[in-house]
C-alpha positions as CSV (number, residue, x, y, z in Angstrom):
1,X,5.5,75.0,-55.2
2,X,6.3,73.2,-52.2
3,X,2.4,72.6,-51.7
4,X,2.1,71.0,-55.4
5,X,4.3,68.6,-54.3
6,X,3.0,67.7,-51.2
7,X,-0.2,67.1,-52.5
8,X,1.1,65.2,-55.6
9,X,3.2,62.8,-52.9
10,X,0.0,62.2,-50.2
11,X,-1.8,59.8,-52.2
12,X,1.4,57.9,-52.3
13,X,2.3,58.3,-49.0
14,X,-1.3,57.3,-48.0
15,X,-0.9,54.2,-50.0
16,X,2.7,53.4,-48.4
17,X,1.5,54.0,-45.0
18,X,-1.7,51.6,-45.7
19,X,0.6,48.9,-47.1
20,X,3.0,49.3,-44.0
21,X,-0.4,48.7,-41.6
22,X,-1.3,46.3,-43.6
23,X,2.5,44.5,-43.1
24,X,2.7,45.4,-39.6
25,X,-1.2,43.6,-38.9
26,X,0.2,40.5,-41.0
27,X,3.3,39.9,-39.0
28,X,1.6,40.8,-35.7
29,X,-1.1,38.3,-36.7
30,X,1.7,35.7,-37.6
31,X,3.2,36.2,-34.2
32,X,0.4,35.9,-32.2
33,X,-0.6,32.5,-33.8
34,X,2.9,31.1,-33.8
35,X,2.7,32.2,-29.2
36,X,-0.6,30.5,-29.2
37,X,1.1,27.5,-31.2
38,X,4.1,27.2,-28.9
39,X,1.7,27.4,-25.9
40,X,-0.3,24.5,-26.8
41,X,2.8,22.9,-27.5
42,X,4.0,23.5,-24.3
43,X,0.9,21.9,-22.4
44,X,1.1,19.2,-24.9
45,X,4.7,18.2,-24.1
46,X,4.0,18.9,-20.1
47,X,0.9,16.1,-20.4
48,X,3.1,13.6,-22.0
49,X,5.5,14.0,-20.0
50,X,3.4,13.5,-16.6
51,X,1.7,10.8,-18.5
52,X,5.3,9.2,-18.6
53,X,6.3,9.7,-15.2
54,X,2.9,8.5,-13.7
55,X,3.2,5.2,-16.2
56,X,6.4,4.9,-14.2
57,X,5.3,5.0,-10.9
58,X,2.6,2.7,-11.3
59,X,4.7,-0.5,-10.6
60,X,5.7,1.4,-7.3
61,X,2.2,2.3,-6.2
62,X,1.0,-1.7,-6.5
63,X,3.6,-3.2,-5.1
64,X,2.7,-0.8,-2.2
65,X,-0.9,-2.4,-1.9
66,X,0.4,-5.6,-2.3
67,X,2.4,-4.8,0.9
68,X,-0.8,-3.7,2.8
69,X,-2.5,-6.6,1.5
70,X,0.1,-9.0,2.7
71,X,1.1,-7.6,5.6
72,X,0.5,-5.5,8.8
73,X,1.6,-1.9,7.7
74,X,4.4,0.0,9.8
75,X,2.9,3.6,9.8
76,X,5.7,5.3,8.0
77,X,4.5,3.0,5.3
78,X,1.2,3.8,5.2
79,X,2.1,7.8,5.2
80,X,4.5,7.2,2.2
81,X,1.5,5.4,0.7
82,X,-1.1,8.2,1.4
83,X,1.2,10.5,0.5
84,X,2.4,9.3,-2.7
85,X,-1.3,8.7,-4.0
86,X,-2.1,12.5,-2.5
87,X,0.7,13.6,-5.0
88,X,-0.2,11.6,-7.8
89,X,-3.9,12.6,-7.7
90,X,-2.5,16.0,-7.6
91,X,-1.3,15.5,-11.1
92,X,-4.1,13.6,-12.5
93,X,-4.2,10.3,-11.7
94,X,-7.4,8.7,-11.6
95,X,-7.7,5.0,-10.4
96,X,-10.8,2.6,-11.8
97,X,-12.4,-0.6,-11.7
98,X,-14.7,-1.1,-9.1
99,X,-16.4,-4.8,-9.0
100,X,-19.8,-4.9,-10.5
101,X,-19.1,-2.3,-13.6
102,X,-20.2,-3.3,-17.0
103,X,-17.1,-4.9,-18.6
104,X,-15.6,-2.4,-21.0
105,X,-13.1,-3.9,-23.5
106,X,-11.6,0.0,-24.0
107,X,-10.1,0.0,-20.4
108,X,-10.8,-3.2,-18.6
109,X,-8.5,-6.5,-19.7
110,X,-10.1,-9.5,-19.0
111,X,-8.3,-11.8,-17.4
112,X,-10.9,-14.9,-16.5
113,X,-14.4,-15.2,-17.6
114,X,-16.8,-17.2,-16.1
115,X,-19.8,-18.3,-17.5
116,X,-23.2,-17.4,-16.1
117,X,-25.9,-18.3,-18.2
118,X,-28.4,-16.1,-16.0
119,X,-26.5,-13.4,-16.7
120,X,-27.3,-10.5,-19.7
121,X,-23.6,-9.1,-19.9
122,X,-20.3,-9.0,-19.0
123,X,-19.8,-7.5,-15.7
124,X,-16.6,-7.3,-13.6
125,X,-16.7,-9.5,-10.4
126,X,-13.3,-9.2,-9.2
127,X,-10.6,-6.6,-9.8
128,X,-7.0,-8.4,-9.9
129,X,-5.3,-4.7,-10.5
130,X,-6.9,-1.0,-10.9
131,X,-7.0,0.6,-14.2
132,X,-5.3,4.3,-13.8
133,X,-6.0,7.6,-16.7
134,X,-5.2,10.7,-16.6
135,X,-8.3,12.8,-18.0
136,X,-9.4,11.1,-20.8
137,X,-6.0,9.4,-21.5
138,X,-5.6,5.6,-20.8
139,X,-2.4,4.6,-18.5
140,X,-3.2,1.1,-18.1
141,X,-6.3,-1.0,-18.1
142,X,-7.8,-2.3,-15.3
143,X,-7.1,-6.1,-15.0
144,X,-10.5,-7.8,-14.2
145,X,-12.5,-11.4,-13.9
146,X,-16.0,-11.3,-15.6
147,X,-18.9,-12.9,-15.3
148,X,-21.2,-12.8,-18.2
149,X,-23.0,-15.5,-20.8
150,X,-21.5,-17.6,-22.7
151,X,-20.4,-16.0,-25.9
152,X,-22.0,-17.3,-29.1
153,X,-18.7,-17.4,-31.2
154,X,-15.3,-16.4,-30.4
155,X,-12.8,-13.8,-32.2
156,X,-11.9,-15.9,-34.8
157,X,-15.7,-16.9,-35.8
158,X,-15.5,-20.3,-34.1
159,X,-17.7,-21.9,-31.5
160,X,-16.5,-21.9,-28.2
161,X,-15.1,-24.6,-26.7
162,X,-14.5,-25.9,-22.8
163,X,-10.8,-25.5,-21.6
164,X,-9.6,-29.2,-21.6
165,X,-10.9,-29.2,-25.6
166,X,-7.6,-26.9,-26.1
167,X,-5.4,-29.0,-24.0
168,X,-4.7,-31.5,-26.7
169,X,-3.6,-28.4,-29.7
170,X,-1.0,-27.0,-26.9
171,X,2.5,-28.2,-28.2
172,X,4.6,-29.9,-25.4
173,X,8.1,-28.1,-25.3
174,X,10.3,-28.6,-22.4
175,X,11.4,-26.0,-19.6
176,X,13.9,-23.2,-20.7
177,X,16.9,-23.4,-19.0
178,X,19.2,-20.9,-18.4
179,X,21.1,-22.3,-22.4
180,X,17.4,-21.6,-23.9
181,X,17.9,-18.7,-26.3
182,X,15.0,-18.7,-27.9
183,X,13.6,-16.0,-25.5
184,X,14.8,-12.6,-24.6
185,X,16.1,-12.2,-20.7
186,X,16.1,-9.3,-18.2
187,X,19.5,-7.6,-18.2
188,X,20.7,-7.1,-14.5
């Protein structure tokens, strides 16, 4: 009797088991796309975050080329400088804007153009301040002159015009003083 039962039970057991696989593979399945989730979360959080820090340090790393531009360099300074661009290009950083590139409006910022009517496009003839990425990710864009043609129309659709033509549409105001308002001031 024992055996009748047993036998009339295994189909149902069978099924149980196959629905308790089938459970176990779901959730396994859930768990090993939610670890996959949290570690590309992970990296993405850790890439901001250098992004940040790098951003932050890039006021430090020009004003320590404007020092070796401007004066002899003591060689403690120049070893904090090597240094600090070793570690930064140790987490990515990537400086650019080398004269003569093709002017690219994506991560050059053109500061001066000068007109060249020889020329066939915009190329960068002097570099005022490197453009830094990290990867593919734009930190700041490199601040350039350009010498190129003339353009046939500007942003707006109008024809360009010489420099002292916009003189007389500038509105006089006078100096801000220190009761001028109107502008927001650095704390500290």
């Amino acid at each position: 009797m024992e055996k009748e039962q047993l036998q009339l039970t295994e189909p149902a057991l069978r099924r149980l088991l196959e629905e308790r696989t089938a459970d176990l593979q779901r959730v396994k399945a859930e768990y090993d796309n939610y670890r996959k989730q949290v570690r590309r979360d992970r990296i993405a959080v850790r890439q901001v975050a250098v992004a940040n820090v790098l951003r932050a340090l890039l006021p430090v790393l020009d004003s320590m080329d404007r020092a070796h531009e401007h004066e002899p360099t003591a060689p403690g300074l120049k070893a904090v400088t090597d240094l600090l661009r070793t570690q930064l290009g140790s987490l990515g950083l990537q400086s650019f804007g080398e004269e003569g590139d093709e002017f690219d409006p994506a991560c050059h910022e053109a500061v001066t153009h000068h007109v060249s009517p020889g020329a066939d496009r915009l190329s960068c003839t002097q570099i005022l301040s490197p453009g830094y990425r990290l990867g593919d990710r734009l930190l700041r864009a490199a601040y350039v002159e350009v010498t190129g043609p003339r353009s046939e129309q500007n942003d707006d659709g109008a024809e360009p015009r010489d420099i002292g033509e916009w003189d007389s549409e500038l509105p006089s105001h006078p100096r801000a003083g220190p009761d001028d308002h109107s502008r927001p001031r650095a704390l500290g």
